[in-house]
N, C-alpha and C positions, 0 to 999 in steps of 0.2 A: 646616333651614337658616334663620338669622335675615338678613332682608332681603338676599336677594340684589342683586348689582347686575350690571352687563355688561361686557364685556371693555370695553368705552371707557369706561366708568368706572376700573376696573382698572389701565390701559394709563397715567391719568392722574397715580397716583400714582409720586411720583420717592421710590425705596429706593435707599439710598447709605451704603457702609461707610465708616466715619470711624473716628480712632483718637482718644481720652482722654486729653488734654492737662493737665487738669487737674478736682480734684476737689474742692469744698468743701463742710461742712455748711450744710444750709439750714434752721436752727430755725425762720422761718418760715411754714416747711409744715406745713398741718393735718395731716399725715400724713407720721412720719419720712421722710425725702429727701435726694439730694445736688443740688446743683445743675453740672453737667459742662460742660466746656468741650473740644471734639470738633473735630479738624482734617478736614473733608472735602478736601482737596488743593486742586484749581483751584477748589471752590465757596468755599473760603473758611473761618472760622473760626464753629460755629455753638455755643450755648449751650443744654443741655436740663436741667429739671428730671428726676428718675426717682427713685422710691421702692424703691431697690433697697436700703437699710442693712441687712436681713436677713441676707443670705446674702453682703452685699460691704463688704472694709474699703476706706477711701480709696485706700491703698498700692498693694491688689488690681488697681485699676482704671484707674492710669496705665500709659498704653502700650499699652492692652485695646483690640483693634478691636470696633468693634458695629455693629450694620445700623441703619440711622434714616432717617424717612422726612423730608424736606428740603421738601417744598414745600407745607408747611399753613401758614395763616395764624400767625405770631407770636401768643401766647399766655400773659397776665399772671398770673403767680402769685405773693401777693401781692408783692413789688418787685421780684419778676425775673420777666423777661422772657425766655421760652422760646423758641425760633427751629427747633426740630426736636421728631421724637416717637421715641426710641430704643425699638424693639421687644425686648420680652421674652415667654416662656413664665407662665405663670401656671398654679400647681401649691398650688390652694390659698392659703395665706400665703406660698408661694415665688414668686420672681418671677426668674426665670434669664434673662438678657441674650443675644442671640440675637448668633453674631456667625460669621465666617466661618472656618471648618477650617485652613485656611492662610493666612500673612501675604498680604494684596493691595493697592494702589495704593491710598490715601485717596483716595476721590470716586469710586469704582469702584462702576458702575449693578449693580444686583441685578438679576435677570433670574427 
């Protein structure tokens, strides 16, 4: 186990399913990427980088709900400005967007 922490740590993080409003390419990223524009509901409209062009076309991913963690510091990469961290699987050079079984309520806490 790499660096554990404690359930109030844990507790602190806010996970929150948003749906993919929008997708554009982001040349530039040291590292192919889109840059995603993600409806959390009542929280608002937030924007994330994610290096997901592998395995997802633009098209794929309008209207796609995904789990993302909403309350880390805002995060420059280089001229955008990231406002969430969309969780994904990491499978090697795969990176599979984690998202919820059935359609739910944009801004709906992950538990």
């Amino acid at each position: 186990m790499n660096n554990p922490i404690t359930f109030e740590d844990f507790i602190k993080v806010d996970f929150r399913v948003g749906t993919i409003i929008d997708v554009n390419d982001f040349p530039e990223a040291r590292h192919p990427a889109y840059q995603l524009t993600i409806d959390f509901g009542d929280l608002g409209i937030k924007k994330s980088s994610a290096q997901i062009t592998t395995r997802y076309k633009k098209e794929d991913l309008l209207q796609k709900q995904i789990v993302a963690i909403v309350n880390f510091p805002k995060k420059q990469i280089a001229k955008f400005m990231s406002e969430c961290l969309v969780l994904a699987a990491v499978n090697g050079n795969d990176v599979i967007l984690l998202n919820p079984e059935n359609k739910v309520k944009n801004g709906s806490v992950v538990a």
